[in-house]
C-alpha positions in Angstrom: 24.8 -88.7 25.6 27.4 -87.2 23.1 25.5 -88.3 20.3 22.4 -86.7 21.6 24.4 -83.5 22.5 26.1 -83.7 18.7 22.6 -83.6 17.1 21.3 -81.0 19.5 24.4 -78.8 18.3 23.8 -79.8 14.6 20.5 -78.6 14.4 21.7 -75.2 16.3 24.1 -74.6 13.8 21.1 -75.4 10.7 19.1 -72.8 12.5 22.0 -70.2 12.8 22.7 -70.9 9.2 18.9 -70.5 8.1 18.8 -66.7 9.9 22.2 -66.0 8.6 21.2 -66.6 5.1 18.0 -65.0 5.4 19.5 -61.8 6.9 22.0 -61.8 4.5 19.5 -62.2 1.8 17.9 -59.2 3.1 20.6 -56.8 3.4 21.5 -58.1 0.0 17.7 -56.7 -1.6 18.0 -53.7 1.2 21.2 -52.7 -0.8 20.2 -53.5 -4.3 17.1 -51.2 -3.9 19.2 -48.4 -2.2 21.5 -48.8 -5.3 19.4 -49.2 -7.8 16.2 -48.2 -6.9 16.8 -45.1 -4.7 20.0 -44.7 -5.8 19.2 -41.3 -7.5 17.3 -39.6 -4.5 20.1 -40.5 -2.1 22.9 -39.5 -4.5 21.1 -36.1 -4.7 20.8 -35.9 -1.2 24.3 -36.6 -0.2 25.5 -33.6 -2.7 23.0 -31.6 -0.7 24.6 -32.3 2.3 27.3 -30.7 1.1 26.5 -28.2 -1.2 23.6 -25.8 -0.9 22.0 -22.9 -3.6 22.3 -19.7 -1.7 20.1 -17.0 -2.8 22.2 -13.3 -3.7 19.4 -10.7 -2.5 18.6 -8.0 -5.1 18.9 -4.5 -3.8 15.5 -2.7 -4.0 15.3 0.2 -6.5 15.3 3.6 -4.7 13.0 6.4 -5.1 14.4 10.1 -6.2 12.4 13.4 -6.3 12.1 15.7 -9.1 15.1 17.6 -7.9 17.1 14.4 -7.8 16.6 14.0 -4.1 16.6 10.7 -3.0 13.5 9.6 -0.7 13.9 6.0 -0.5 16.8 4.2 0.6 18.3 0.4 1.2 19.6 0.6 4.9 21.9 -2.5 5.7 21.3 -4.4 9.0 21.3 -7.7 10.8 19.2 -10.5 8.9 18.3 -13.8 10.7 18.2 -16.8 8.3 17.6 -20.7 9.1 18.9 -23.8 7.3 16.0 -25.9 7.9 18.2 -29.3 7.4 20.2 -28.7 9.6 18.1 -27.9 12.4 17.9 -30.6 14.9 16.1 -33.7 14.0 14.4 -34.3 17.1 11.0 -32.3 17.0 11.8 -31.0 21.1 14.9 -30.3 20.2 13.9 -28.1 16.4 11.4 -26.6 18.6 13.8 -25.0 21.1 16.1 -23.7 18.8 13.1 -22.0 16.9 12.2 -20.8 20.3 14.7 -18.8 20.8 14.9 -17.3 17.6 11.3 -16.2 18.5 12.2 -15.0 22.1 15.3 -12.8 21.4 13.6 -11.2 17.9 10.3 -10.7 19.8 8.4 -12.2 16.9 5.5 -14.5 17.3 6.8 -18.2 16.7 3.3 -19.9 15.2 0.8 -17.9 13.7 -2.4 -17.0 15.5 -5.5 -17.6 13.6 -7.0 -14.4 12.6 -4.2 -12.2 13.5 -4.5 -10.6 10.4 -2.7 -7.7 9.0 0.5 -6.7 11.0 3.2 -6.8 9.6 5.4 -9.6 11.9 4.5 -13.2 10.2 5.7 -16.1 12.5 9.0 -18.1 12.3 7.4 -21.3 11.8 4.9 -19.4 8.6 8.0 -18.9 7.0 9.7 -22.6 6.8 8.8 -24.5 3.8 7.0 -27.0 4.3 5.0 -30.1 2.1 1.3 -30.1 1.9 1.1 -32.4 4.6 2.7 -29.6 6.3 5.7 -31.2 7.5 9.3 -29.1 7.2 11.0 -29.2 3.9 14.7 -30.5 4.7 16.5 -28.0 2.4 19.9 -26.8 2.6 18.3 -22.9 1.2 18.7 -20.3 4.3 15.6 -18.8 4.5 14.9 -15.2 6.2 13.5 -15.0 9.2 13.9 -11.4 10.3 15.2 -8.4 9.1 16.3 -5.3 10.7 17.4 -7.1 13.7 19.1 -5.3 16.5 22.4 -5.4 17.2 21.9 -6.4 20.8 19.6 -9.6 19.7 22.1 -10.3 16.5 25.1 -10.6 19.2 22.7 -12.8 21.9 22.0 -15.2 19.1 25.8 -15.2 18.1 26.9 -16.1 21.3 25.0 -19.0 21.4 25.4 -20.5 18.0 27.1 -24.1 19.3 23.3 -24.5 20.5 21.0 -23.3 17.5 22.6 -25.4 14.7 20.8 -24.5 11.3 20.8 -20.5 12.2 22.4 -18.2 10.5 23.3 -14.1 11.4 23.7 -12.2 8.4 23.1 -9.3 5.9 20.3 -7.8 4.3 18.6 -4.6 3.6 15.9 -2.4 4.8 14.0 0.8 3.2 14.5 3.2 5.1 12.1 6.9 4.4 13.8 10.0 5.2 10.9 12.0 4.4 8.6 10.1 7.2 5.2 11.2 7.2 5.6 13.8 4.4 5.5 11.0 1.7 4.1 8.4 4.1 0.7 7.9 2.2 2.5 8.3 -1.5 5.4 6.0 -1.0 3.8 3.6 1.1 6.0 1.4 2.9 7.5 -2.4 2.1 7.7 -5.6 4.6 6.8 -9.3 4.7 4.2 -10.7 2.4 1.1 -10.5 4.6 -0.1 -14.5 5.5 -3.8 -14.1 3.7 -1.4 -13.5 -0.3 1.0 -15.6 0.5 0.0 -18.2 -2.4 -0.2 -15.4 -4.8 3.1 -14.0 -4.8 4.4 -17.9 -4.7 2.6 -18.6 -8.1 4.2 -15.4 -9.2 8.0 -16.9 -8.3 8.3 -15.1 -4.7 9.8 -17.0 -1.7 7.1 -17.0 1.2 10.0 -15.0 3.1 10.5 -12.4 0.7 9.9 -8.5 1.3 7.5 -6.9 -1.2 5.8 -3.6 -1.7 2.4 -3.3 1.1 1.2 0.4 0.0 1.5 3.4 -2.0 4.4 3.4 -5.0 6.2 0.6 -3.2 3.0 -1.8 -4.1 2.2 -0.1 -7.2 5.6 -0.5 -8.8 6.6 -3.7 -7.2 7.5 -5.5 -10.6 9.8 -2.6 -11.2 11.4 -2.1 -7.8 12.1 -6.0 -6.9 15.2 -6.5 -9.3 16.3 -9.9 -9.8 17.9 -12.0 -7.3 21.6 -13.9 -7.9 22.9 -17.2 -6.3 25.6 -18.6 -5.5 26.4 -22.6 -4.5 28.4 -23.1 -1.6 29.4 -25.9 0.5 28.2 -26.3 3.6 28.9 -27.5 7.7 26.4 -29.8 9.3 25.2 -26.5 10.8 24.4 -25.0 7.4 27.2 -22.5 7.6 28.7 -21.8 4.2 32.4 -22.8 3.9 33.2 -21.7 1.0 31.7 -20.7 -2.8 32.0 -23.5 -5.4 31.8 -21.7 -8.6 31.3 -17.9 -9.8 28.1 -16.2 -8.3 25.3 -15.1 -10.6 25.6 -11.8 -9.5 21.9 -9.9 -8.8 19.9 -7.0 -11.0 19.0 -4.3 -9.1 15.5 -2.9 -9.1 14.9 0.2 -11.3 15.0 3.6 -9.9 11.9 6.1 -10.0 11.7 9.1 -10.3 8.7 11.4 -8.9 6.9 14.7 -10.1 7.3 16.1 -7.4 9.5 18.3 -5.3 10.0 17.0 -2.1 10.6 21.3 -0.1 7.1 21.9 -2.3 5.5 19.3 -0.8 6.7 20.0 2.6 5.3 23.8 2.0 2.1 22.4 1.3 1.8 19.9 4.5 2.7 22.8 6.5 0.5 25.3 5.1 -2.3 23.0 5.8 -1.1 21.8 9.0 -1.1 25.7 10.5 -4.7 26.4 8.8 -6.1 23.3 10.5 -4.8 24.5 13.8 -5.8 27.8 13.2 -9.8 26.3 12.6 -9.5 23.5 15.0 -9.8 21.4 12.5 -8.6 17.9 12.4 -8.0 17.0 9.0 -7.7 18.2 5.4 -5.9 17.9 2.0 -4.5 19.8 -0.4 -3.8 18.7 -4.7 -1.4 20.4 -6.8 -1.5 19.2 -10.1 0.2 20.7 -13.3 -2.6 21.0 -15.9 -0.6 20.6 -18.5 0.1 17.2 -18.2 -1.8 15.7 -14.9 1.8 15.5 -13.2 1.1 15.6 -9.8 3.2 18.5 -8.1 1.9 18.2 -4.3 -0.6 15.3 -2.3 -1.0 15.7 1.0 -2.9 14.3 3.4 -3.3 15.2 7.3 -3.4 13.7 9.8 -0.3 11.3 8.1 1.9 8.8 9.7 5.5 7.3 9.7 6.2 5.0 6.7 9.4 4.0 9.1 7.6 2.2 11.7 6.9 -0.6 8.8 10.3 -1.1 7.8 11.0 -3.7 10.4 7.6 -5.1 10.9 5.4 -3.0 12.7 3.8 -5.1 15.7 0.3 -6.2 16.7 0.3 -3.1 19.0 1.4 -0.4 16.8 -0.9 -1.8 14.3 -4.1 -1.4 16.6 -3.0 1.7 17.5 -2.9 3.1 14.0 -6.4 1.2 13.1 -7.7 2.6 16.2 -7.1 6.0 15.9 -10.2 8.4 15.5 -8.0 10.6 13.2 -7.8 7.9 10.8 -4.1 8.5 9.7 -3.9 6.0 7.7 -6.4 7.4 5.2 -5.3 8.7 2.1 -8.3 11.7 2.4 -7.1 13.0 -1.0 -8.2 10.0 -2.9 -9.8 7.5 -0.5 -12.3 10.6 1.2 -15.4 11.6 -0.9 -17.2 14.7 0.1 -19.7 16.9 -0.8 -17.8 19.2 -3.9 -19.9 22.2 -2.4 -20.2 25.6 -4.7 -16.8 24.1 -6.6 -19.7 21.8 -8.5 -21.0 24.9 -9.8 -17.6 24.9 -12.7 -19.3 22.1 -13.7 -23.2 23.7 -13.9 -21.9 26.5 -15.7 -20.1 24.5 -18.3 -23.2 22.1 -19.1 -25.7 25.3 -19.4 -23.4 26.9 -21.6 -22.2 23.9 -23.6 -26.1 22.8 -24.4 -27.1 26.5 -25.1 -29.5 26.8 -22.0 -28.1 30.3 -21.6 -25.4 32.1 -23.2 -22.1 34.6 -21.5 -25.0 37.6 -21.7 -27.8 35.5 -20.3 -29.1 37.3 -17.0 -30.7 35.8 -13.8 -31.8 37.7 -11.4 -31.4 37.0 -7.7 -34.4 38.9 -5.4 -34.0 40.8 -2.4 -34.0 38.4 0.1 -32.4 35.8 -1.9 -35.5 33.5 -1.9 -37.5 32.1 -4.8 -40.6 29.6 -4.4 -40.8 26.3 -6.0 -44.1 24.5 -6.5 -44.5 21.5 -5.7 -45.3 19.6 -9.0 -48.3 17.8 -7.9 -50.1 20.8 -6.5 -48.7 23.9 -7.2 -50.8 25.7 -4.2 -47.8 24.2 -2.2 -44.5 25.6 -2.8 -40.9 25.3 -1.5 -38.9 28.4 -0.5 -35.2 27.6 -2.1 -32.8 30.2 -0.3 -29.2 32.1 -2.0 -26.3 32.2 0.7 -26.5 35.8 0.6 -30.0 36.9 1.9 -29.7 40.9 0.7 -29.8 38.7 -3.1 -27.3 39.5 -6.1 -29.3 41.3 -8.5 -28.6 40.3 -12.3 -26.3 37.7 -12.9 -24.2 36.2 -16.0 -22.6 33.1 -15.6 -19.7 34.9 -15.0 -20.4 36.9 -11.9 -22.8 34.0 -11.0 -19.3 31.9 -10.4 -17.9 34.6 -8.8 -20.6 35.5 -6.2 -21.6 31.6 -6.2 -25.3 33.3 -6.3 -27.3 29.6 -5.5 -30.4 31.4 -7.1 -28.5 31.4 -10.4 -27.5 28.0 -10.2 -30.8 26.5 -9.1 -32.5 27.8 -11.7 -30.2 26.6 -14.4 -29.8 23.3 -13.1 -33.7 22.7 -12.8 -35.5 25.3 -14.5 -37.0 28.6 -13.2 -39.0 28.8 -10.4 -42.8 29.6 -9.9 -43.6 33.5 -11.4 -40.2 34.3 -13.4 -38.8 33.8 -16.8 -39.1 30.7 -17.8 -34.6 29.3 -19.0 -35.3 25.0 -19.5 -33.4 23.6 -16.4 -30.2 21.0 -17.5 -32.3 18.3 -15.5 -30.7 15.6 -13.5 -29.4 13.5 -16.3 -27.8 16.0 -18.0 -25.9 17.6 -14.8 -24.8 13.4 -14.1 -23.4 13.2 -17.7 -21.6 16.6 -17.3 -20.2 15.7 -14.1 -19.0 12.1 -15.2 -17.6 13.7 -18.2 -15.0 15.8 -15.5 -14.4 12.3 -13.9 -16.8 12.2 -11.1 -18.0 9.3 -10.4 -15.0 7.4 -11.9 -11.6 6.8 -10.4 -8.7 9.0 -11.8 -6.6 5.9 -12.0 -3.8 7.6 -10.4 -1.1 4.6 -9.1 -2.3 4.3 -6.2 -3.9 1.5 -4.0 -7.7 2.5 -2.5 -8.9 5.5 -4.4 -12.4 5.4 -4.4 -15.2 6.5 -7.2 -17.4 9.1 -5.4 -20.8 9.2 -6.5 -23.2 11.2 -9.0 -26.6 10.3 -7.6 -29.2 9.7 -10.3 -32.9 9.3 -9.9 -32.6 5.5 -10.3 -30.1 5.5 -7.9 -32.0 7.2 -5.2 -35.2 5.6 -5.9 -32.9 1.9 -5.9 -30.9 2.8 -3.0 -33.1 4.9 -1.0 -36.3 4.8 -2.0 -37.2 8.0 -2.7 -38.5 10.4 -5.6 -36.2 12.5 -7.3 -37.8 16.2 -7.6 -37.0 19.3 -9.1 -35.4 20.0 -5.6 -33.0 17.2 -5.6 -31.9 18.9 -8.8 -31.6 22.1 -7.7 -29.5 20.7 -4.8 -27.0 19.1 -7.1 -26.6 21.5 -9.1 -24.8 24.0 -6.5 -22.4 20.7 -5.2 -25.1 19.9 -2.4 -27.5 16.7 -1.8 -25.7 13.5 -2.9 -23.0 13.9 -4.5 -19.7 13.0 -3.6 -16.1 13.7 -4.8 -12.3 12.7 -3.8 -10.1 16.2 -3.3 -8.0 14.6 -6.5 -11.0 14.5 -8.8 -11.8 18.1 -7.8 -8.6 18.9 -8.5 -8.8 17.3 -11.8 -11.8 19.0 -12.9 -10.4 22.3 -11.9 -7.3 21.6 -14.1 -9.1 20.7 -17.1 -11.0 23.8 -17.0 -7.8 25.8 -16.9 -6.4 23.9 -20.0 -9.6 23.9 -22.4 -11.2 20.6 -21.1 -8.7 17.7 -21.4 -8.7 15.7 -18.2 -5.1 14.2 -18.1 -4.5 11.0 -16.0 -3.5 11.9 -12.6 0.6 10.4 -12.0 3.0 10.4 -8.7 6.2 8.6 -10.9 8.1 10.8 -13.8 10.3 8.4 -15.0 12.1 4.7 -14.4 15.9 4.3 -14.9 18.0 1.2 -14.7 21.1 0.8 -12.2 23.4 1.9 -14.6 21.4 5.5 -14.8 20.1 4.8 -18.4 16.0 5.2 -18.6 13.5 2.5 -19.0 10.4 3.0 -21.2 7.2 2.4 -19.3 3.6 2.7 -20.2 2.8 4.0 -16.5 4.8 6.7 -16.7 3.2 7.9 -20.2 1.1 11.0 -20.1 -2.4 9.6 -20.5 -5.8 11.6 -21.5 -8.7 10.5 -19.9 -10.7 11.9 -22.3 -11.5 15.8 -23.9 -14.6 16.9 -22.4 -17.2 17.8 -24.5 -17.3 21.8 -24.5 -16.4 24.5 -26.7 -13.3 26.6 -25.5 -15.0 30.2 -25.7 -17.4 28.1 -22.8 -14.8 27.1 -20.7 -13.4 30.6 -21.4 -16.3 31.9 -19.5 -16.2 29.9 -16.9 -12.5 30.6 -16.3 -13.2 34.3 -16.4 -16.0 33.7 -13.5 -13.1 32.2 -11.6 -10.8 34.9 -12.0 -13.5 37.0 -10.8 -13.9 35.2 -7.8 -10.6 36.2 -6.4 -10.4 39.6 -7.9 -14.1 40.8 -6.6 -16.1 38.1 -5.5 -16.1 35.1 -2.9 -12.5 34.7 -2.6 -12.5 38.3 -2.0 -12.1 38.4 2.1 -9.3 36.3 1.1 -7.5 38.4 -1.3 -4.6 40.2 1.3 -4.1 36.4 2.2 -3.6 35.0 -1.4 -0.8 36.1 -3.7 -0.8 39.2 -5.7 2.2 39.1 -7.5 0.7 36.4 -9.7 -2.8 36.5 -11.2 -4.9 33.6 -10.0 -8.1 32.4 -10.7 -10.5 30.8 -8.1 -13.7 28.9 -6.7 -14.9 28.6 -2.8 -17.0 26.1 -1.6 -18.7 25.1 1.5 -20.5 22.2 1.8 -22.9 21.2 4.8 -22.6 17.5 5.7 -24.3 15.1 8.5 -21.4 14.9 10.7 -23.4 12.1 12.9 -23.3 11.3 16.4 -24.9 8.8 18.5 -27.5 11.1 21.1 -28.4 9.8 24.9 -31.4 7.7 23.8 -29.4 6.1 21.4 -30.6 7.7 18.3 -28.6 8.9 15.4 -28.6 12.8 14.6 -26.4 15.3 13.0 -23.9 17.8 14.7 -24.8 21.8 14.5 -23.5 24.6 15.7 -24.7 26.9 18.4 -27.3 28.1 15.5 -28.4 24.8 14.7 -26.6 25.1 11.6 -25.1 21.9 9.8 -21.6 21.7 10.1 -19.5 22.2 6.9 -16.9 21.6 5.2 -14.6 24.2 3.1 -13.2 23.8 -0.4 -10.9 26.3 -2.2 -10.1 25.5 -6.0 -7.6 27.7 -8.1 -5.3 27.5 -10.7 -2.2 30.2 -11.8 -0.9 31.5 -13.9 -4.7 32.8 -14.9 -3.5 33.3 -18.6 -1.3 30.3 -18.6 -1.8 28.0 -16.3 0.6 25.8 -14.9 -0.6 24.8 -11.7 -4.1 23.7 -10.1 -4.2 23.9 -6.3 -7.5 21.8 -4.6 -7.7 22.8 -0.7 -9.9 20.5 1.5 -10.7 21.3 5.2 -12.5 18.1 7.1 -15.4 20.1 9.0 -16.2 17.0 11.3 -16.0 17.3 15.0 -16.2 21.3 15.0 -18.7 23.0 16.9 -18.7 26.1 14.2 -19.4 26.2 10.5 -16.2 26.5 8.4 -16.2 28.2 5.2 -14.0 28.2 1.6 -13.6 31.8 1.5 -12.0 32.5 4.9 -10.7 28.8 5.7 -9.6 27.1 2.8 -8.9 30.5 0.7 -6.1 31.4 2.9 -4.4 28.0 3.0 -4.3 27.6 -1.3 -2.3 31.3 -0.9 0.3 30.0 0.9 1.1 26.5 -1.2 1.1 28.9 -4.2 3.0 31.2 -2.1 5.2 28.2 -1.8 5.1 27.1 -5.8 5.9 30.3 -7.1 9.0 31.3 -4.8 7.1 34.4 -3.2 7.2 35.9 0.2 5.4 34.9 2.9 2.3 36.2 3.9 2.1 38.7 6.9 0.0 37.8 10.0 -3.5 37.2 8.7 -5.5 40.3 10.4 -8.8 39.3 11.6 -11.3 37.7 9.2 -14.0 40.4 7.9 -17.4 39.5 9.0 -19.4 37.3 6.8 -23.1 36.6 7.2 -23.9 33.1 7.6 -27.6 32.7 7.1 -30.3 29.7 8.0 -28.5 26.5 6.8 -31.1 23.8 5.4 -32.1 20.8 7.3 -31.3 17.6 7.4 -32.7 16.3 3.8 -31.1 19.9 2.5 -34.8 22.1 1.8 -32.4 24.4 -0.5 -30.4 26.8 2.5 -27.4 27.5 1.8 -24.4 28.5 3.6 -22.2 31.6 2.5 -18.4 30.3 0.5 
């Protein structure tokens, strides 16, 4: 029996011995490939569990007026930043703690698909993460939220024993004091919206970081950003920062802009178009003052506006819908992202092209018939003709190209534009292609490239284009229609404004610009190519030609369209002018579900009303474009009495004068037949 047991105990203690050395062999290769295999990685990661690469934020550059008035600001608040590797390793528990960073922000914690552009990403969106998609264990704090109340920076204090790997601390947020004034030039900055996410990564951005969305903010983002500092701290087991290891890289602040212009100016200029729009019942409108000199832009305004502010801390899904939703649209830009019909404005550019290719000289005479009606044939079978109708229906008698421009006489213009009508002197007509060179030649059709995000081209409508988009024949109607600003062509307030300008400086069409100058944080400038002057190009007519035209302008104001107007515009300075009004389709959706066009109690199309000017007359320094939105009115609006009055007061406003008194009541104007639908050659008064 004890022999037995002895053997039984002998081959226990082999066995014992057999696992011991094999799980001592193991351990053994378990630590040689820790410390030589791995032994790298870990010794890496055991620094990082004690010392971390903080990023130093880089204050954004601010934004000054040309009076030195600053319009842009860094605002300090609250900032919400997580460690992710110190955040709980257990996935319930990671999950609570981002929780309640969602709940007490009020920010979505995953990201809904399609939720598109607000500007709140989610918590978990921001978190680095592998392409597996599982969280990157890095000691970096990463932002979360900005502008965080103080109320919701306090909650999340207090409870800080239970959200290990979050962080309350500083940052910055822009702050507008100008609100909607500047609104649709400055733009506004927030998070990097979800959809260009990878594209600002390749570009060396942090997911998390706060860039330019709109307006100069976007335009001049590379300027503005600055350079961002770190430091390397050591760090808690809750990602707190103990203490700083070594001397900081300090930060480079973004440069500074400067704009052209003057902040009171452009507050003149909203207002004046804000009580002119009330006054008409009008909606919406825009107003350009531009110094031809140089294409420095003086004054952009665009109503309805909005406030820039509302974006600094992320506006929410709500605010959002409520903007995009609005029928107002107040987030269009209508001075470069509307196009409308140019209306009798177009006709600067009639009279330059007639003149320039010799079609008719400064004593060339039209005449306009009693009745202000000529006959066109058709050119198929000339027993059919087409009555073509002057806004003025006792006619204008003989016209130059000067008092042509002053009265807007249509006659005049449709006959230069396509060539005289059935039974009178013959003058060649410019033709279609001729007035679509002219008018891309004073940037029609083309954007201005001003430095700023969705400004649109207009359109000069060819007879290719009609017959590709359309499918219609261009005839010597369609011409006649273009050449007084009516039919198909379209044009942004800013490229009006434009053209006006380089008629007022002998034809160069400068480069539209918002920014002056850039300067570093230490005050000293910084050479830019945006902030060059640029020339478009010199168009193509001789000065004495331009001269004309400029004198049919001054005209204008002095004894012709813009004459109702004249106790409302400035005397004290002489100024030169053009009226337009231009009918539209402002469509609507009828009871039987058909689409049709809004009139007046006439039956009239409604209209919209232009006013272009530019002062001093002999030396010009300023171009003013006023735009009045005729949509949604149940009454024709018109340049002379709508827009006229509006332009008086911004350059009221430019040129230091008084105020205008209480406009007395507008004379009467006749308003005759307005054309139909496909626009048979009526013509409403300027």
């Amino acid at each position: 029996m004890d022999r037995e047991r002895l053997r039984t105990t002998q081959a226990r203690l082999a066995v014992f011995r057999l696992v011991a050395t094999a799980a001592l062999a193991l351990l053994g290769l378990r630590l040689w490939h820790i410390q030589f295999v791995r032994g790298d990685e870990l010794r890496g990661r055991a620094r990082n569990n004690r010392f971390a690469v903080r990023e130093i934020e880089a204050d954004r550059g601010v934004i000054y007026d040309s009076q030195g008035r600053q319009v842009v600001f860094n605002r300090p608040q609250f900032a919400v930043r997580v460690v992710p590797a110190a955040l709980p390793d257990a996935p319930e528990a990671r999950q609570r703690v981002l929780s309640r960073i969602a709940e007490v922000l009020n920010i979505p914690l995953t990201s809904k698909p399609g939720a598109g552009g607000s500007g709140r990403p989610s918590v978990e969106s921001l978190l680095p993460r592998d392409e597996a998609g599982r969280l990157l264990p890095t000691w970096a704090a990463v932002t979360v939220a900005r502008n965080v109340p103080r109320q919701a920076a306090f909650d999340l204090m207090e409870d800080e024993i239970d959200l290990p790997g979050v962080i309350i601390g500083e940052s910055s947020v822009r702050e507008y004091p100008t609100g909607p004034t500047l609104a649709h030039l400055l733009g506004f900055s927030g998070s990097i919206p979800e959809d260009t996410v990878d594209d600002y990564v390749a570009e060396g951005y942090q997911r998390y970081d706060v860039v330019g969305r709109t307006g100069i903010e976007y335009t001049y983002e590379s300027d503005l950003r600055g350079a961002k500092g770190e430091r390397v701290v050591k760090v808690d087991a809750m990602g707190q920062a103990l203490e700083t290891m070594a001397e900081p890289a300090q930060p480079v602040p973004g440069h500074s802009l400067t704009l052209t212009l003057d902040t009171e100016f452009q507050r003149a200029a909203e207002e004046a178009l804000r009580l002119g729009l009330e006054r008409i019942g009008a909606r919406s409108g825009a107003v350009v003052a531009i110094d031809p000199r140089d294409g420095a832009l003086r004054a952009l305004v665009s109503l309805p506006t909005f406030d820039n502010n509302m974006f600094s801390t992320g506006a929410s899904s709500e605010e959002w819908k409520g903007l995009l939703e609005d029928p107002a649209l107040p987030l269009l830009n209508r001075a470069i992202s509307g196009q409308y019909p140019p209306g009798s404005v177009f006709k600067l550019v009639t009279a330059t092209a007639s003149l320039q290719e010799g079609l008719v000289t400064p004593q060339t005479r039209v005449v306009c018939p009693a009745g202000g009606i000529i006959q066109v044939a058709n050119e198929y079978d000339p027993a059919i003709t087409y009555p073509f109708y002057c806004w003025s229906r006792a006619g204008h008698g003989a016209m130059t190209t000067a008092t042509a421009i002053a009265n807007s006489c249509d006659v005049y213009f449709y006959e230069i534009s396509g060539g005289n009508a059935t039974g009178r002197p013959q003058i060649q007509g410019l033709g279609s292609q001729r007035l679509a060179r002219y008018a891309e030649r004073f940037g029609f059709g083309s954007r201005t490239e001003i430095e700023l995000l969705g400004e649109v081209e207009g359109l000069v409508p060819t007879p290719d284009w009609l017959q590709d988009v359309w499918g219609m024949y261009w005839g010597t109607g369609q011409t006649y229609i273009m050449g007084i600003g009516q039919g198909y062509t379209l044009v942004t307030p800013l490229q009006l404004a434009n053209m006006v300008a380089a008629v007022a400086n002998g034809g160069t069409l400068y480069r539209p610009h918002l920014v002056q100058s850039l300067g570093d944080a230490a005050g000293q400038p910084v050479e830019s190519r945006k902030t060059r002057k640029t020339i478009l190009r010199r168009i193509d007519a001789d000065p004495a030609n331009l001269a004309v035209v400029r004198s049919g302008m001054r005209l204008a104001v002095t004894s012709g369209t813009a004459n109702p107007a004249w106790t409302q515009l400035p005397t004290q300075v002489a100024l030169a002018g053009k009226t337009g009004t231009a009918e539209f389709c402002d469509t609507y959706r009828r009871e039987d579900g058909s689409l049709d066009c809004r009139r007046d109690k006439d039956g009239h199309l409604l209209t919209h009303a232009w006013f272009a000017s530019f002062a001093p007359y002999e030396t010009p320094e300023i171009a003013v474009v006023v735009f009045v939105d005729g949509s949604g009115l149940d009454h024709v609006i018109q340049g002379s009495t709508d827009a006229a009055p509006i332009a008086g007061d911004v350059l009221r406003a430019y040129f230091g004068l008084p105020a205008r008194p209480a406009p007395a009541a507008s004379p009467d104007l006749a308003v005759p037949s307005g054309p139909d639908v496909d626009g048979d050659g009526h013509s409403h008064g300027d």
